[in-house]
Structure formats: structure tokens, C-alpha cells
C-alpha positions as CSV (number, residue, x, y, z in Angstrom):
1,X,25.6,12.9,7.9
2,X,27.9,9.5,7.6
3,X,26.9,7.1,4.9
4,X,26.7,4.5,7.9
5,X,24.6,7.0,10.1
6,X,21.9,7.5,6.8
7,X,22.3,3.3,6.9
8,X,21.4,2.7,10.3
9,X,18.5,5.4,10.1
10,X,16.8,3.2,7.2
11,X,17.3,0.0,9.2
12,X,15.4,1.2,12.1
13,X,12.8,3.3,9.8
14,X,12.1,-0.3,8.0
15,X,11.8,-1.6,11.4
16,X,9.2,0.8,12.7
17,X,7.5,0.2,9.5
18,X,7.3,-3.6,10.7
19,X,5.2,-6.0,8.3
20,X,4.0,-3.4,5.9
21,X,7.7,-2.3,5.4
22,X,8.7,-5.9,3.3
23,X,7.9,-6.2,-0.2
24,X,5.9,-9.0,-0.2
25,X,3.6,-7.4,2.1
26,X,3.0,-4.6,-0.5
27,X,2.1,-6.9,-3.1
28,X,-0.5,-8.7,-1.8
29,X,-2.1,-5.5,-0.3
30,X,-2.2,-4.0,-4.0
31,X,-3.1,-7.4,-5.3
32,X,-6.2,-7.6,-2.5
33,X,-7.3,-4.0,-3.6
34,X,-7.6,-5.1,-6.9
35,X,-9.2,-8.5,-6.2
36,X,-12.1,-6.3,-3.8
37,X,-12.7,-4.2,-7.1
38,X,-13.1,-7.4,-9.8
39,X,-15.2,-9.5,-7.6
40,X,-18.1,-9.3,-7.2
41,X,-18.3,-9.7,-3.6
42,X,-18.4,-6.4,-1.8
43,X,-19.1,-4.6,1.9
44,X,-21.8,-2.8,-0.6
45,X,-22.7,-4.4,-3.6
46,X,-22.0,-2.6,-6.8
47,X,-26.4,-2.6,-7.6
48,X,-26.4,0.3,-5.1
49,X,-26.0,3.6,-7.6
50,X,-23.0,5.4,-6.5
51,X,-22.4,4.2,-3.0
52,X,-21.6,0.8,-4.3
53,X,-19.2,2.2,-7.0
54,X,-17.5,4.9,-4.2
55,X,-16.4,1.5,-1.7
56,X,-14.6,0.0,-5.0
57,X,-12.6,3.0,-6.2
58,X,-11.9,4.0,-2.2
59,X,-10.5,0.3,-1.5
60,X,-8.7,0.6,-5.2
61,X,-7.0,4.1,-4.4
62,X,-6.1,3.0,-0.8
63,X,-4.2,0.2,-2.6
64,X,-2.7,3.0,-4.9
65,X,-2.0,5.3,-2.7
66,X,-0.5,3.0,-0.6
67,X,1.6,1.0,-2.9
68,X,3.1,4.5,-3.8
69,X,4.0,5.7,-0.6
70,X,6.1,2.5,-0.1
71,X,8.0,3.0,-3.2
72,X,8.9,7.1,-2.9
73,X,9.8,5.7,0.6
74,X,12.5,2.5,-1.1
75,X,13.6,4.8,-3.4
76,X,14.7,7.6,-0.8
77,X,16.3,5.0,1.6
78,X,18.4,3.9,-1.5
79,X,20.2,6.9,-2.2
């Protein structure tokens, strides 16, 4: 595979990705996930034992998980 066939693949793979492909996007995503876990205000408050904890770390490894996946996916369309 060309250099400029690999090229235009990314291009339209960023595309597909739409809004969650740009960077900025990313970073307020990850910086959300970690605002939902420091404040205090939650879909289930933190009193509830276990349930309350399980939202906060689901929201925080979503955000992780997530933040990730975007950049093994840059760092493949680079080479």
C-alpha cells in the first residue's frame, strides 16, 4: 500500500470519527470525566455505599478508556 493510499485512508477514518476524532474534543471529554468524579454533584450521590462509588469510577474509566483508544488510534495513523 502507497504512502498516499495509507494518507487518504486516515483522512476519511478521522472523518467517520467526526467530532470525537479532534483533539480538543478528547480533552474536554477526559477533563468532564474527571470533573463528574471531584464534584460532588452526581446521577447517584457518593452517601449511597457502593453504588454511588461504582457511577464515579464507571464515568472515570469511560473517560480513560476513551482517551486511550484515541491516542493508540493517532499514533497508528502517524506511522
Amino acid at each position: 500500500m502507497t504512502e498516499n493510499t495509507q494518507n487518504q485512508e486516515n483522512v476519511e477514518a478521522e472523518k467517520a470519527g467526526g467530532i470525537l476524532a479532534k483533539p480538543a474534543t478528547q480533552a474536554v471529554l477526559f477533563v468532564l470525566a474527571l470533573l463528574y468524579v471531584v464534584l460532588p454533584v452526581d446521577i447517584i450521590p457518593d452517601v449511597v455505599p457502593i453504588i454511588g462509588w461504582l457511577d464515579d469510577i464507571t464515568v472515570l474509566l469511560a473517560g480513560i478508556i476513551n482517551f486511550l483508544h484515541y491516542i493508540k488510534n493517532k499514533r497508528s495513523s502517524v506511522k
